[in-house]
C-alpha positions in Angstrom: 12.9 9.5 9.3 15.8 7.3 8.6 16.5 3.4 8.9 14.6 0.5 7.5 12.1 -1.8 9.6 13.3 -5.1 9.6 10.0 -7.6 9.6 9.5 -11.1 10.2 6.0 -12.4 9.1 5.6 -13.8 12.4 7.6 -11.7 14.4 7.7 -8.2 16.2 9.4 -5.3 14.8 12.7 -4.9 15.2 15.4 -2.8 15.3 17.6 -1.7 12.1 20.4 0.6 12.1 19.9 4.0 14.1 16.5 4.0 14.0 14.0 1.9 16.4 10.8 1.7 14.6 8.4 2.3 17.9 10.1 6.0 18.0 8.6 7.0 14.7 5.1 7.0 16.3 5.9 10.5 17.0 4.7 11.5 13.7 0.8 13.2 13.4 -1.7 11.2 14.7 -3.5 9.6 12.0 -7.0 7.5 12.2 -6.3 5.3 9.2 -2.8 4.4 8.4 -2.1 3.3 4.9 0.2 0.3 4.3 1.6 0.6 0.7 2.6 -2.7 -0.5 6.2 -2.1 -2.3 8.3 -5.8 -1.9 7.7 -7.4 -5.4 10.6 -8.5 -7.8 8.5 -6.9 -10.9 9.9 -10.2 -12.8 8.0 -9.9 -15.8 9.2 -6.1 -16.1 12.6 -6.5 -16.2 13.4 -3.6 -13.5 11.8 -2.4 -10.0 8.7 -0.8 -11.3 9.1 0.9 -7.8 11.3 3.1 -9.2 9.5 3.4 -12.7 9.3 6.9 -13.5 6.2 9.2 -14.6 5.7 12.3 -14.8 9.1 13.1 -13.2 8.7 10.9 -10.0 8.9 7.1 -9.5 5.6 5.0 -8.9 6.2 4.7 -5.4 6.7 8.4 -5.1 3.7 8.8 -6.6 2.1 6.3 -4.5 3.1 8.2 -1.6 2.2 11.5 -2.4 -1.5 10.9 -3.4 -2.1 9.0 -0.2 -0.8 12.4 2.0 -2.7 14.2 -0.3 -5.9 12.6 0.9 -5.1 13.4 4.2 -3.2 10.7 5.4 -0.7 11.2 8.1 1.1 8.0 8.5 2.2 6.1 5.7 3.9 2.4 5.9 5.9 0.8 3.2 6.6 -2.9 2.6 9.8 -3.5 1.0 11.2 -6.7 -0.2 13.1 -7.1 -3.2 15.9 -4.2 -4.1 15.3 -3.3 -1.2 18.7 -1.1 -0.9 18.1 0.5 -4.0 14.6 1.3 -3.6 15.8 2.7 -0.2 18.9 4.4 -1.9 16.5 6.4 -4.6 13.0 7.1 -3.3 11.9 9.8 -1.3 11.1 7.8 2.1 11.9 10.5 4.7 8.2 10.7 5.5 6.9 6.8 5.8 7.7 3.9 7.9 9.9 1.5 5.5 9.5 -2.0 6.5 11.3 -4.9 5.3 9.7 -7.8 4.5 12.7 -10.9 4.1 9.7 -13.3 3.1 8.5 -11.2 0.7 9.4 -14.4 -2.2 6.8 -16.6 -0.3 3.7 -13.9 -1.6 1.9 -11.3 -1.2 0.2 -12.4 2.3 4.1 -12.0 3.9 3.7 -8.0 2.9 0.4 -7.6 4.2 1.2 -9.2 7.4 4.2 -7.0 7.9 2.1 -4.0 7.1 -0.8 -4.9 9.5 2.1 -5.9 12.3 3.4 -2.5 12.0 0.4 -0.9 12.3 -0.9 -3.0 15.6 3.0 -1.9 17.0 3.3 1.4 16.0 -0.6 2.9 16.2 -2.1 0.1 18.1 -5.3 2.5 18.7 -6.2 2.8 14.5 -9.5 2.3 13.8 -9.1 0.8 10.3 -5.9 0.5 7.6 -5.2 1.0 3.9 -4.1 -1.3 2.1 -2.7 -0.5 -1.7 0.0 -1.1 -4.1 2.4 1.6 -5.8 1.7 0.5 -9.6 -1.7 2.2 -10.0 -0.4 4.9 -12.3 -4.4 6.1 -12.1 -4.8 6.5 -8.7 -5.8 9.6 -7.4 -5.7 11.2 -3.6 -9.7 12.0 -4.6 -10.4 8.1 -4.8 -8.9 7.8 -2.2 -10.6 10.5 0.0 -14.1 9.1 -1.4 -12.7 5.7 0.2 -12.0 6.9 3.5 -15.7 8.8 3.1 -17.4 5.7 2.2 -15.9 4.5 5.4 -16.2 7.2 8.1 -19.9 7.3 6.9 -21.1 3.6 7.6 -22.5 2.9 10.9 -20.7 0.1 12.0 -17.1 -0.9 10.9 -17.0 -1.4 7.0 -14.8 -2.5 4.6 -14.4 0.3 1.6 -13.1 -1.8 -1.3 -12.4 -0.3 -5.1 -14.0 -1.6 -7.8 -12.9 -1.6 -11.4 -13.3 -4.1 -14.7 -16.1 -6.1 -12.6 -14.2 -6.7 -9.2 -13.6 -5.6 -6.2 -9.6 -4.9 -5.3 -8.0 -2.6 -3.6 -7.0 0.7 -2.2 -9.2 -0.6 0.1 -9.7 0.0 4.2 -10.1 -2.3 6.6 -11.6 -1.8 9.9 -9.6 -2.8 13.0 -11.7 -6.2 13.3 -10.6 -7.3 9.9 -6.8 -7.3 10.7 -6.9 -11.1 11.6 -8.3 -11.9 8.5 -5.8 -10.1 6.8 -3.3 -11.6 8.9 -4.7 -15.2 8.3 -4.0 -15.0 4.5 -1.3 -17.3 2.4 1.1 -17.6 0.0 0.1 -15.3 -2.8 -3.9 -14.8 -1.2 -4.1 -11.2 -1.5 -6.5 -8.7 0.0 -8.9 -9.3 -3.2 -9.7 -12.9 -1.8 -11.1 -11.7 1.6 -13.0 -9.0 -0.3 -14.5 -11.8 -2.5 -15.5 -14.0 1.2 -16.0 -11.8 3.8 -18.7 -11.4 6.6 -18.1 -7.8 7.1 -20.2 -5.2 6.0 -18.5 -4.0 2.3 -19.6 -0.5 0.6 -18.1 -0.7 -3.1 -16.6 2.7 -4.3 -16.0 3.2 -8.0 -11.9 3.5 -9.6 -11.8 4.5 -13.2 -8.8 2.6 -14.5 -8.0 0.7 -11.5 -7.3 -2.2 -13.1 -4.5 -0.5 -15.0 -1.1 -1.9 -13.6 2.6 -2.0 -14.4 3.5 -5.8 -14.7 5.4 -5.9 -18.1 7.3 -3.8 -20.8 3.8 -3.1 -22.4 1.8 -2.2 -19.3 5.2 0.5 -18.8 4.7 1.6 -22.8 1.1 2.4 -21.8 1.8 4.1 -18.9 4.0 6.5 -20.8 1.6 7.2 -23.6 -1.0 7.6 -21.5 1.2 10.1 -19.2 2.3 11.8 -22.8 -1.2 12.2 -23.7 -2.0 13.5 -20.5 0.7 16.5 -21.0 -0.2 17.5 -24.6 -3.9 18.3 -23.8 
């Protein structure tokens, strides 16, 4: 699918270029939509770590691919910062790209525009993943254990990750948890409504979830991890 999504925080989508973004509902009919939150500068890394490479394909590649590979039909990703270039050299043919022109006032502006796009474009989904692209240990079998955990609760449940003591995300959200989401600020990410929430939670474990890509040494890791990987 081609064009970007241009997204206001408190607006509707819109349409950019060729492409209106209420057309692409055409695509597989999917329970849970994932939102993959991709708009950061990556500052403290010195390049887009969206386009970090591993294993021969960049972070949000990878991100991409494991969440199809658990089974999930409709992707959307939250752009913000290089947005062109992330736009000019990642594979987005298959996702909804949304742009997020607040992304510098935090985190909250992405997961609004994620959650907006998700109430315009599949207004019936039960629930909505929410996760970034710089989990180099995420795997589509965490993820299907997530959307396990929540297809088996009897009533609508949060599934949240938990790794190094907390809970974070991937994580789904039922349907009645989008105006929570929507209500966060500023740099309040998901991990602060999973910390307060009234909503029934079931925790689901992530070996190395806590591993990230935020600086030159997180990326040095990465790669000797990935090296390791390859050699055994």
């Amino acid at each position: 699918m081609s064009g970007l999504g241009d997204l206001g925080v408190k607006s509707n989508l819109v349409c950019c270029g060729s492409t209106r973004l209420t057309r692409l509902g055409a695509m597989r009919n999917s329970a849970i939509p994932a939102i993959i939150l991709a708009a950061g500068a990556s500052r403290r890394l010195g390049q887009p770590k969206q386009l970090v490479r591993v294993g021969g394909e960049t972070l949000l590649d990878r991100t991409i691919r494991v969440v199809r590979d658990a089974g999930v039909d409709e992707v959307f990703v939250v752009l913000g910062a290089h947005s062109e270039s992330i736009a000019a050299n990642a594979n987005l043919k298959t996702v909804h790209p949304i742009i997020n022109r607040n992304w510098e006032e935090g985190i909250a502006t992405s997961i609004h525009a994620g959650v907006w796009a998700v109430k315009e474009v599949r207004s019936t989904a039960e629930a909505t993943m929410l996760l970034v692209c710089d989990q180099p240990r995420l795997s589509s079998r965490h993820l299907r254990a997530l959307i396990n955990a929540h297809a088996s609760a009897s009533e609508p449940t949060i599934a949240a990750s938990t790794y190094a003591g907390t809970l974070g995300i991937p994580a789904i959200f039922p349907a009645g948890q989008f105006g929570s989401l929507l209500a966060l600020c500023g740099d309040a990410g998901a991990r602060l409504l999973l910390r307060d929430t009234e909503c029934p939670l079931v925790a689901v474990p992530f070996a190395g979830g806590e591993v990230d890509v935020d600086t030159p040494a997180d990326l040095a890791a990465m790669a000797a991890f990935s090296n390791e990987r390859r050699s055994l």
